[in-house]
Structures are given as C-alpha cells and as structure tokens.
C-alpha positions as CSV (number, residue, x, y, z in Angstrom):
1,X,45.0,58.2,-51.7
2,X,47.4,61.3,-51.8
3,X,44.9,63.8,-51.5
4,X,47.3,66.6,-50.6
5,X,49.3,66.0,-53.3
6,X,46.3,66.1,-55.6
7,X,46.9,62.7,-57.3
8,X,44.6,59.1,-57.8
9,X,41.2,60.5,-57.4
10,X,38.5,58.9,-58.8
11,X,37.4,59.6,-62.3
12,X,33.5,61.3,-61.4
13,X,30.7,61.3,-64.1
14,X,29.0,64.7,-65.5
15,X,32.1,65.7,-67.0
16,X,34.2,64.8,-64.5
17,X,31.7,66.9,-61.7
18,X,28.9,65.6,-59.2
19,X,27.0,68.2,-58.1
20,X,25.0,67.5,-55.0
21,X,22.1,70.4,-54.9
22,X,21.0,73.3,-56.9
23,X,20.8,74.1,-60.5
24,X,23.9,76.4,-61.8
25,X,27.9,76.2,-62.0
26,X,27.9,79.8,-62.5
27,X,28.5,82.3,-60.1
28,X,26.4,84.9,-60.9
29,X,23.5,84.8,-58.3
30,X,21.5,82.1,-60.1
31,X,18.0,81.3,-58.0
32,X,16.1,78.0,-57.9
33,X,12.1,77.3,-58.7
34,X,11.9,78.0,-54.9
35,X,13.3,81.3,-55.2
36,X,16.6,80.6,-53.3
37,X,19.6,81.8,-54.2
38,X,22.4,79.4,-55.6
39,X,26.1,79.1,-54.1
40,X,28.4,77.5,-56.0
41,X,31.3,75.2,-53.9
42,X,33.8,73.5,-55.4
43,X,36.1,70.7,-54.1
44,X,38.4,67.7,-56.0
45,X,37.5,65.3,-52.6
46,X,35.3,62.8,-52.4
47,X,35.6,62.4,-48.9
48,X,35.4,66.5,-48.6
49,X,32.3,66.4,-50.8
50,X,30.5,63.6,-48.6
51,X,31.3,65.6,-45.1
52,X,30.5,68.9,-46.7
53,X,27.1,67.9,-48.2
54,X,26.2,66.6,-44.8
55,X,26.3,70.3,-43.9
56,X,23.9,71.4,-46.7
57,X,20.8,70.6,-45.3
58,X,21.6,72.6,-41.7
59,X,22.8,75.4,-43.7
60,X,19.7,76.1,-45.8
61,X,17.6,75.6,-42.6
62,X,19.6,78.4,-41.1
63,X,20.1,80.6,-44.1
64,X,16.4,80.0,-46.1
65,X,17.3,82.7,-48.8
66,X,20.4,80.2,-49.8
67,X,21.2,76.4,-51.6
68,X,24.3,75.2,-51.7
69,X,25.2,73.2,-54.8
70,X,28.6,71.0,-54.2
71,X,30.3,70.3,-57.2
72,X,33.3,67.9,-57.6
73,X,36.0,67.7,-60.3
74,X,39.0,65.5,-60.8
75,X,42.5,66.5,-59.8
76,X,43.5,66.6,-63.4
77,X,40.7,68.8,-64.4
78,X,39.9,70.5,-61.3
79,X,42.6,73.6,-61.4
80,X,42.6,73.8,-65.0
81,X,38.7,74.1,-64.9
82,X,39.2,76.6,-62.2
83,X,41.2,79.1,-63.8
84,X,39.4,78.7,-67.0
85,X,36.7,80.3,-65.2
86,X,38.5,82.6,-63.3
87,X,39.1,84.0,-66.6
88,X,36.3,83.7,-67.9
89,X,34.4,85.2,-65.0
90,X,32.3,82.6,-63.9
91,X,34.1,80.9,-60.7
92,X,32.8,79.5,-58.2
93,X,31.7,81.3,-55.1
94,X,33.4,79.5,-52.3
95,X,35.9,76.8,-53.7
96,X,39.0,74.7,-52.2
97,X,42.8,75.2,-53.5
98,X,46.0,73.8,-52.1
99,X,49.1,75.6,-50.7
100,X,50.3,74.8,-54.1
101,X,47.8,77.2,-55.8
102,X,45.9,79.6,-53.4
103,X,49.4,82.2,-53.2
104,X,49.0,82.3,-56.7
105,X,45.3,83.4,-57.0
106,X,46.1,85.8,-53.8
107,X,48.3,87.4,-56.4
108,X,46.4,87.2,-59.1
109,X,43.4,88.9,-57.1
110,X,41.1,85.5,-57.5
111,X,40.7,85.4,-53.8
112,X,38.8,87.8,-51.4
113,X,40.1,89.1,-48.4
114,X,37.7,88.1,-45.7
115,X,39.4,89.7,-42.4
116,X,37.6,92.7,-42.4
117,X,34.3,90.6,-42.6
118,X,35.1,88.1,-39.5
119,X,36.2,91.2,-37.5
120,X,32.6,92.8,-38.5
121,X,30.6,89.7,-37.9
122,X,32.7,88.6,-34.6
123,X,33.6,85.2,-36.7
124,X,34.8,82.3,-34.3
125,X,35.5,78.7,-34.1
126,X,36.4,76.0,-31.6
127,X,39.3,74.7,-33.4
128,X,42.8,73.5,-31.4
129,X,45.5,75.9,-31.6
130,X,47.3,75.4,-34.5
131,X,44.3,75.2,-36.8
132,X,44.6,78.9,-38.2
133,X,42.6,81.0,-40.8
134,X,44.5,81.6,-44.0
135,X,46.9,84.5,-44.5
136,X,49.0,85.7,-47.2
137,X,52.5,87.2,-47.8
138,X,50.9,90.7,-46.4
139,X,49.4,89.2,-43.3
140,X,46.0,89.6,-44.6
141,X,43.0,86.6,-44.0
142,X,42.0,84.9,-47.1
143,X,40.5,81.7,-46.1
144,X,39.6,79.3,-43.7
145,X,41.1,76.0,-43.1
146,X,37.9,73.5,-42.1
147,X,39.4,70.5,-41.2
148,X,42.9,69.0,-40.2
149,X,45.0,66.2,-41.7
150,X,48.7,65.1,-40.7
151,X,50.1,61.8,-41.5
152,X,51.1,58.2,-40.2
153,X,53.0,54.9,-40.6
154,X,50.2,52.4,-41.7
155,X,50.6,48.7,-41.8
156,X,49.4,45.3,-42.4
157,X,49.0,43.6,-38.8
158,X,49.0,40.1,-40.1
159,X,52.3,40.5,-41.3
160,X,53.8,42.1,-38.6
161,X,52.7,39.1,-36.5
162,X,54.3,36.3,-39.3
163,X,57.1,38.3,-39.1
164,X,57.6,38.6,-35.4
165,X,57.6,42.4,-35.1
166,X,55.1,43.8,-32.1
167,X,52.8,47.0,-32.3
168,X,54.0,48.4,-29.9
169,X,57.6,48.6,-31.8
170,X,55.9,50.0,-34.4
171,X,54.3,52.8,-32.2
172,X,58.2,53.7,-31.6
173,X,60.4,53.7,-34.5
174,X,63.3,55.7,-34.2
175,X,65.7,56.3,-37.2
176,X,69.1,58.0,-38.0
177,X,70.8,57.9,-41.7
178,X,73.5,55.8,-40.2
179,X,71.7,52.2,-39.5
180,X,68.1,53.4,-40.5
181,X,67.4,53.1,-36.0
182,X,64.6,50.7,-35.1
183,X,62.7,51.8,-38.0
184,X,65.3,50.3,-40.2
185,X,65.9,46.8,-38.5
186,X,61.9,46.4,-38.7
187,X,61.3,46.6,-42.3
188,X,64.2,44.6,-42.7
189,X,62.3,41.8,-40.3
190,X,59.1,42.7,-42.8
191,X,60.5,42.1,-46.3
192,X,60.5,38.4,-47.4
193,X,61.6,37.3,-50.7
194,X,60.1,34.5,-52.8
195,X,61.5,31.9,-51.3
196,X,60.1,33.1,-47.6
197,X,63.2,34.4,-46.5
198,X,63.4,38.0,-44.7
199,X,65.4,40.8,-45.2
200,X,67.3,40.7,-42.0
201,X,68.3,36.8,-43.0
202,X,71.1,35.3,-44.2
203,X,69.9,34.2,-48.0
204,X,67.8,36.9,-48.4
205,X,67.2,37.6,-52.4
206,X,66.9,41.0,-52.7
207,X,65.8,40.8,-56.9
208,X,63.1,38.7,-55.6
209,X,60.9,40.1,-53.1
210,X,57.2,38.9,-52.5
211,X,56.8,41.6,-49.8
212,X,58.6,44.8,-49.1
213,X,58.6,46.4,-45.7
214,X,58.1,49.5,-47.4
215,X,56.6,51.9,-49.5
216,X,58.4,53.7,-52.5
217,X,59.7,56.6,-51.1
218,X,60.5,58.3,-54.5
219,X,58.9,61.8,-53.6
220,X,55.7,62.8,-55.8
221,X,56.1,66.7,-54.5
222,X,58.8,69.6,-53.2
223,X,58.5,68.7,-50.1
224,X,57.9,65.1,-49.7
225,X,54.8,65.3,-47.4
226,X,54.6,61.2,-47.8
227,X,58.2,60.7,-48.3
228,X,61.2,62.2,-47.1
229,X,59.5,65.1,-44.7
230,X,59.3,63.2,-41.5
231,X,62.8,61.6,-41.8
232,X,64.4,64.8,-42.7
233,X,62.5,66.9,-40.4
234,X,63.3,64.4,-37.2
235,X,66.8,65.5,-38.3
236,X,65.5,69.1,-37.5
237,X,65.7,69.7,-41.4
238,X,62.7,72.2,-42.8
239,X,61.1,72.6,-46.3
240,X,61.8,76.1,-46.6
241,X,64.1,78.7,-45.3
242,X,61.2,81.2,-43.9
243,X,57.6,79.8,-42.7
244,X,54.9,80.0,-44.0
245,X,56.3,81.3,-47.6
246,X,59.9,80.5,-48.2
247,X,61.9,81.5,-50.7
248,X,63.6,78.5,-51.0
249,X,64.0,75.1,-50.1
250,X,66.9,73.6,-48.4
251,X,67.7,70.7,-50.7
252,X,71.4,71.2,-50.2
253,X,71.6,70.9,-46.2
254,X,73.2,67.6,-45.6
255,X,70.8,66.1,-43.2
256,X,68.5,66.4,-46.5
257,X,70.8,64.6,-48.7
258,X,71.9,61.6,-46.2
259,X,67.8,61.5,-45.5
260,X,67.6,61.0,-49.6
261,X,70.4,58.4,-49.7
262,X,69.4,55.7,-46.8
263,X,65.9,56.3,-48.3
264,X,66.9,55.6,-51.9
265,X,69.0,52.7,-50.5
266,X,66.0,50.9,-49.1
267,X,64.9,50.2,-52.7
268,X,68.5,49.8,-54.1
269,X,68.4,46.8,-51.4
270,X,65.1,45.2,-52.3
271,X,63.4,46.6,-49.4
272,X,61.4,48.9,-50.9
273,X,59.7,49.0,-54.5
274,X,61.5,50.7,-57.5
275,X,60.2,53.2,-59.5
276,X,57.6,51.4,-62.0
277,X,57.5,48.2,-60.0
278,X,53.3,48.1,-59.1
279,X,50.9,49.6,-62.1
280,X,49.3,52.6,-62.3
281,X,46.3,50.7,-61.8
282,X,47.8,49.4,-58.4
283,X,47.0,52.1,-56.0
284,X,49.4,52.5,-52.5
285,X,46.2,51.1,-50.2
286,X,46.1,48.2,-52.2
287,X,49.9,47.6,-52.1
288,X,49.3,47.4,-48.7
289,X,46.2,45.2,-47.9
290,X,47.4,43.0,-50.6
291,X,50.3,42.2,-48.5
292,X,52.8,43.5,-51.4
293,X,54.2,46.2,-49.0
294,X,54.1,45.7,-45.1
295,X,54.3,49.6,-44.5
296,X,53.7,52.9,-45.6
297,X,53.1,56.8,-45.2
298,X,49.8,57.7,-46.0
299,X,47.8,60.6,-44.6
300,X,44.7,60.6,-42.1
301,X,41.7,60.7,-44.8
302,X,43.2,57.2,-45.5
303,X,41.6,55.9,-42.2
304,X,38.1,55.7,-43.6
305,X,39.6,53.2,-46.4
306,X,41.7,51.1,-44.1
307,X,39.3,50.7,-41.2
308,X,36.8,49.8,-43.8
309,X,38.6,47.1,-44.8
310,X,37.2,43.5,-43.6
311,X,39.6,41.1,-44.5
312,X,43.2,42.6,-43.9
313,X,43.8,44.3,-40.1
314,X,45.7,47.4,-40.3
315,X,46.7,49.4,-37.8
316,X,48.5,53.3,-38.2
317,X,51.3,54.5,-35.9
318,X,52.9,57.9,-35.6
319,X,55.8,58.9,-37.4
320,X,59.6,58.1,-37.0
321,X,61.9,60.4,-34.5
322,X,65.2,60.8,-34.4
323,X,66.9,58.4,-32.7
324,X,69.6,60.7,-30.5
325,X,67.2,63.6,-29.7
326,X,63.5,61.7,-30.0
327,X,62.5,64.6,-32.2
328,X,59.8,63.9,-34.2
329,X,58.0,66.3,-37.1
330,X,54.2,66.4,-37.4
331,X,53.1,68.5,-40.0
332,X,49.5,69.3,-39.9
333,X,47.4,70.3,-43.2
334,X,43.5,70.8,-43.6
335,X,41.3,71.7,-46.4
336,X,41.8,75.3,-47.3
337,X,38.8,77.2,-48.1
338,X,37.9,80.5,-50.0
339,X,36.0,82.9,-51.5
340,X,36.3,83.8,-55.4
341,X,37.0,88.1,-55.5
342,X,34.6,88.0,-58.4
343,X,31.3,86.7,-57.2
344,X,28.3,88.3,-57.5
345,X,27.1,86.4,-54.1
346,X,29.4,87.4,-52.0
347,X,27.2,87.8,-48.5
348,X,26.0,83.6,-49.5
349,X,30.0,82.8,-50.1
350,X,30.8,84.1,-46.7
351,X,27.8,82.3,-44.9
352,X,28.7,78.9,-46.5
353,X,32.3,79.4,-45.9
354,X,32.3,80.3,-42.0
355,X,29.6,77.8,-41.8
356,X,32.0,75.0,-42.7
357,X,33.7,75.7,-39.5
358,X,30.9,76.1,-37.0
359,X,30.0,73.4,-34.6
360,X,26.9,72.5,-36.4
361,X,28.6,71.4,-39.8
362,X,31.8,69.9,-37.7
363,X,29.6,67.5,-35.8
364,X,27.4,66.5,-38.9
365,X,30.4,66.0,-41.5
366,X,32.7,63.7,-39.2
367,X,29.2,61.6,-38.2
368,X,29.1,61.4,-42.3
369,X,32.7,60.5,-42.9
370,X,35.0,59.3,-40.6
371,X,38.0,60.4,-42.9
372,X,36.9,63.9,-41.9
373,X,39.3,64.9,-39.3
374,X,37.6,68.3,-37.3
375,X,39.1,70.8,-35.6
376,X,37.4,70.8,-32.6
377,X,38.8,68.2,-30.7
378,X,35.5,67.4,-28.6
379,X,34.0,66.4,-32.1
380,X,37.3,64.6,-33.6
381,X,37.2,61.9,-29.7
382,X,33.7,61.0,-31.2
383,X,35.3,60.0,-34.9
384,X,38.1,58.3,-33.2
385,X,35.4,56.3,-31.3
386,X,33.6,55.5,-34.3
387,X,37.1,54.2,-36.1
388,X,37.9,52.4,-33.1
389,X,34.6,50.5,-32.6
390,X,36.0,49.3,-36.2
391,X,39.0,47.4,-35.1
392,X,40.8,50.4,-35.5
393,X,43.1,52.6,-33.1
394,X,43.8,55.6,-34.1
395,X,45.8,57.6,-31.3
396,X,48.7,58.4,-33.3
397,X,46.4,60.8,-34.4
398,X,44.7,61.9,-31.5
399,X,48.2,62.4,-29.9
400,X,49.1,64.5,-32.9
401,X,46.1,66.8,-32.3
402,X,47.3,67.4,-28.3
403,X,50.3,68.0,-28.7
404,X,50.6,70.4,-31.4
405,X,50.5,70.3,-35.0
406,X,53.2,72.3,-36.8
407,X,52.2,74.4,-39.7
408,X,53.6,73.5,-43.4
409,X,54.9,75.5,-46.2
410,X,52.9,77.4,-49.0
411,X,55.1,78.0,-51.8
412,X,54.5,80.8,-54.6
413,X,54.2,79.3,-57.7
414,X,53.9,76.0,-56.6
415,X,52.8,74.1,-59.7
416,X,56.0,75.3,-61.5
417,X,58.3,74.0,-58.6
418,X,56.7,70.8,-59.3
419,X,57.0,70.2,-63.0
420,X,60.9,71.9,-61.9
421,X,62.0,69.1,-58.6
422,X,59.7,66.2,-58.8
423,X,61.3,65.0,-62.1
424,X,64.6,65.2,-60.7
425,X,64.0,63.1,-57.3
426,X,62.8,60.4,-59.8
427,X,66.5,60.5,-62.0
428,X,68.1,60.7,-58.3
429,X,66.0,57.4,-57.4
430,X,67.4,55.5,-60.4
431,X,71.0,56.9,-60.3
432,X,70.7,58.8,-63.1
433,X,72.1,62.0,-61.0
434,X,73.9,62.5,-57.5
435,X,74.1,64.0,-54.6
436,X,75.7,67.3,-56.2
437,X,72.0,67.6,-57.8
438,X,70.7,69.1,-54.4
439,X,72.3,72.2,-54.5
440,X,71.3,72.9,-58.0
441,X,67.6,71.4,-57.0
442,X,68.0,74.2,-54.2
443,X,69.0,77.3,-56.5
444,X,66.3,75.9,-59.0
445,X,63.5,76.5,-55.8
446,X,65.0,79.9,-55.2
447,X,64.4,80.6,-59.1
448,X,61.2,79.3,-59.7
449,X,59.4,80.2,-56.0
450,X,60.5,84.2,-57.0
451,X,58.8,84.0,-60.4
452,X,55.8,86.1,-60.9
C-alpha cells in the first residue's frame, strides 16, 4: 500500500466514508442526544483510522463536553471531498493532508495557525528529534505530525534461501550506477526465468521470467519516495534545491539521470517488471508474497500486512548506500495533522489534535495497530516487540528512528507537479523519451512549484 503517495486504498462503504462515532460531517458545532459537542476528523487511512479511533474513548473521558467522530474517505474522493467543503464552508474540524496539499490550503487560508495556541497552552510531546510540528513558507506552526513512517527493502525469505542469498547480505546492500554494487548482483541471484534459470546464469531468458528480483521502479510521484529517492539520494542527490519548500527539483543533476538509467535497465533486462506487466487488481504486497517479485520498496505501515501474513516469511531491511562513501538516505514522513481556519469548534479541534500526540493516544493507537509507527520511541520498542513476537524483525526500522530521520520535501502546488512529471517518468520507462527530458522535467518543476 502506497499510502504516502495516496494510491490503492480500499474502496469504504457510506459513500466512500466510515465514520466511527458521532452524528454530523459538518463542522458547525453539532451536539449529540448526550449533549456533547461533535468534532469532525478526517483521514483517507485505514490503518490511521483504526489507531486514531483507539484514542476516542480516552479523549472523551478527558474532555466530557466533546465526541470525536472519525470519518474515512477514499484517496480518489478524499481531497476532492475536502475542498468541496472547504468551499462550501463545511470542512472538517481537524483533518489529515499530504505535503502534496497542505502548502496549498496554507495559502489558500484553509488551515489555522496553531503556534500561538501551543505557546499559550505550554503544548509538548515526547517525540524523537526529527519528528517536528508543521511549518510553512513563513515559519509559522500549522500542524502536527502524529506519527512517523520511512521506508525499507521488503522480501520474500523463502526465496532468498532457494536462491542462495543470506539476510544478512540483504541487511547490506550497497549500490553504484556503474554495476548496480551488491544490491545489483543479488537480484540478479533472485530472478529466475521459466525454465528455473537465474539472472546471474548463463541461459538466463530474460522475456520469460517467473520471478523478478525486483519491483517496478517506474516512479508513481516527483520525488520517487518508493522508487528512485534512496538510490539517488545515497548518491548525495536531493529532491529539491531548498528544504523544506523547493523551488525546484533537480531532475537534471547527473547522479539523477544515471540513478534513472541502471533503474530503467533492470526492467529493460528482465529483472524487474515493465510498465503494465501485473493488473491493476494485482497489488505490490501481493507481487511479493506470491513469489512474482523477490524484492521491493514499500513503506513502514506495510509491516502490519507482511507480518500478518501466515504462509510466506518476509523479512524488511534498510535501504541501499552508496557503495564508495556508505551514504545512505532515510527520509522520514508521518501523518500530518491540522485544523480547518473555518470551524466553528475550534477550542474541540485543538484538543483532539494535540491529543493525537500525547502519550495516552500514542500508547493506545500502536497497541491497536502495529502499522502505527509513534514518535516516542519508548512506545514504538513495544510495537517492534509485538511485530517481532510475529516472526518479524523489524530493526531497520528501529535503527532509522536512532539515528536520525531526515525531513522530506513539501512542494507548492503539488498535485499539478504530479499530473506535470509522473507521466513523463512512465514515457522515460518505455523509451519513448531520453535522458535530455530531465532538464526540461527540471524547468517544468521550477514552472509549475511557482504557480499560485
């Protein structure tokens, strides 16, 4: 499941909401039969919605003159929906929105400013550095990030050990644009062809492959959070040109475009899928527990549906480094959190919202869902316990929360620089354009991040 990259969510009845609790989807102060006073949330995870509604019942004990009702909405609907009622004045009081959106509400004056109100209530957290409140282009605090995510190399242990290759190389792939490092000799050693012959062979048939080594690595978004980012960034390559807002994206830097050709070359090969190859109604995890891809990136809310999982093993390591310098690029996300400008509950919105973060709602959200990565890293050891008294080790992650999570990039208008790139990776993937695109792929970020 891509959940930062908003795509294969789960179709949900009611419209395509659940709502957990309470009686209203507007935001206008609504009360129950009990007299409480309704506030809205809004979220497009499932896995946000079943940690968050753990929290419910320990809010509402806390704050009696409140209910919280959780609604959910599918990724295609869910920012359409919202900025219907943006306009329409009748937005939810606290919802969630991605670094793809939230600039553009800031803007648009859809989200309220919340510093003054944690200075004035002394608002604070136990979250690991790195785990910051929300700021925009003016330095001002607009929301609060309630959780962490980053992501991993996941794979299928049976056929690592049919095909020879240890854990433990897994747990340190290096790779270069050159020979693709260790990282590129083991999914050679992973993909076998129809006739049970593997990539790194002789007689390997590379138009008939009955397992790859890895995922498609066609990117689904600017900056290639599943795809290209980690390879790239080992390279010390960055999505942006000034953190946390570029105003561009360095598409033309040549550690970008060699990272896009040995990438594109490992389905050119038969080592990876093609565009098209699995159905829409294949999804990534089942490429992988089906055995029809050995490897892949895929992001920490993933572990719930992997260590789940009781007849394939799979284990998740951390991400390549480079193999001169051993750098190695962990970018760390979270679900961002805010307050609409325009609700008529606004002393309610800020309750629920810093109550997300507190240690109360932390503990009971990652005891509810294991795909719920907190910030407090006293209460994420006890998930990773849970996971691991699964058959599942997850330390890469654990690691990645000691060491330091580096923050990503928001872009402005950042639905319009996808409809403008993604498109174009997917002609790049099938040859349809070259290298020389990335400099006009750069100019077009430059264009459409600067439109109001």
């Amino acid at each position: 499941m891509q959940r930062k990259s908003l795509t294969a969510l789960v179709a949900v009845a009611l419209a395509g909401a659940t709502a957990l609790t309470g009686c209203s989807s507007s935001s206008g102060g609504t009360t129950t039969a009990g007299g409480r006073t309704v506030i809205n949330y809004w979220n497009w995870d499932p896995n946000m919605v079943t940690a968050m509604g753990a929290c419910v019942s320990g809010f509402e004990q806390a704050n009696p003159k409140y209910t919280v009702k959780i609604s959910r909405y599918n990724v295609p609907d869910y920012f359409t929906k919202l900025t219907a009622n943006f306009v329409a004045g009748n937005a939810p009081d606290v919802f969630q929105a991605s670094g793809q959106y939230y600039p553009t509400y800031i803007a648009q004056h859809q989200i309220a400013e919340i510093g003054p109100l944690l200075k004035q209530n002394g608002y604070k957290n136990n979250f690991a550095k790195g785990i910051d409140p929300v700021t925009g282009t003016d330095g001002k605090t607009y929301g609060l990030t309630v959780d962490w995510n980053a992501t991993g190399i996941y794979y299928n242990k049976d056929l690592l050990a049919k095909a020879g290759v240890t854990e433990a190389q897994i747990q340190d792939l290096t790779w270069n644009p050159t020979d693709g490092g260790t990282f590129g000799k083991v999914v050679k050693a992973l993909t076998v062809d129809e006739n049970g012959v593997h990539g790194d062979k002789p007689g390997f048939d590379a138009k008939h492959v009955a397992t790859y080594g890895f995922q498609l690595m066609a990117p689904q978004d600017p900056n290639g959070s599943q795809t290209f980012s980690s390879f790239a960034g080992a390279l010390g390559w960055k999505a942006g040109d000034t953190f946390p807002y570029p105003t561009q994206i360095p598409y033309a830097d040549p550690r970008f475009s060699e990272t896009m050709k040995y990438l594109r070359s490992l389905s050119d090969d038969g080592y990876a899928p093609k565009i098209g190859e699995f159905g829409a109604n294949t999804s990534v995890e089942d490429q992988l527990t089906s055995g029809k891809v050995a490897m892949m990136i895929q992001g920490s809310w993933d572990v719930a549906t992997f260590s789940g999982n009781t007849k394939v093993k799979v284990g998740v390591a951390p991400l390549v480094k480079d193999s001169k310098t051993g750098n190695r690029l962990i970018q760390g996300g979270g679900d961002l959190e805010f307050m609409w400008q325009g609700s008529k509950n606004k002393d309610g919105a800020y309750k629920w919202l810093t109550y997300m973060t507190s240690d109360a709602c932390q503990k009971a959200a990652a005891q509810a869902n294991p795909a719920f990565f907190s910030g407090i890293p006293a209460v994420f050891d006890t998930t990773a316990k849970q996971v691991a008294a699964k058959g599942m080790d997850i330390s890469a992650f654990s690691n990645y929360l000691k060491s330091g999570l580096s923050a990503g990039a928001n872009y402005s208008n950042g639905a319009g620089l996808q409809t403008a790139v993604v498109p174009v990776f997917q002609q790049y993937w099938e040859h349809q354009v070259g290298d020389s695109v990335f400099k006009q792929l750069q100019e077009k970020s430059k264009e459409t991040i600067g439109q109001k």
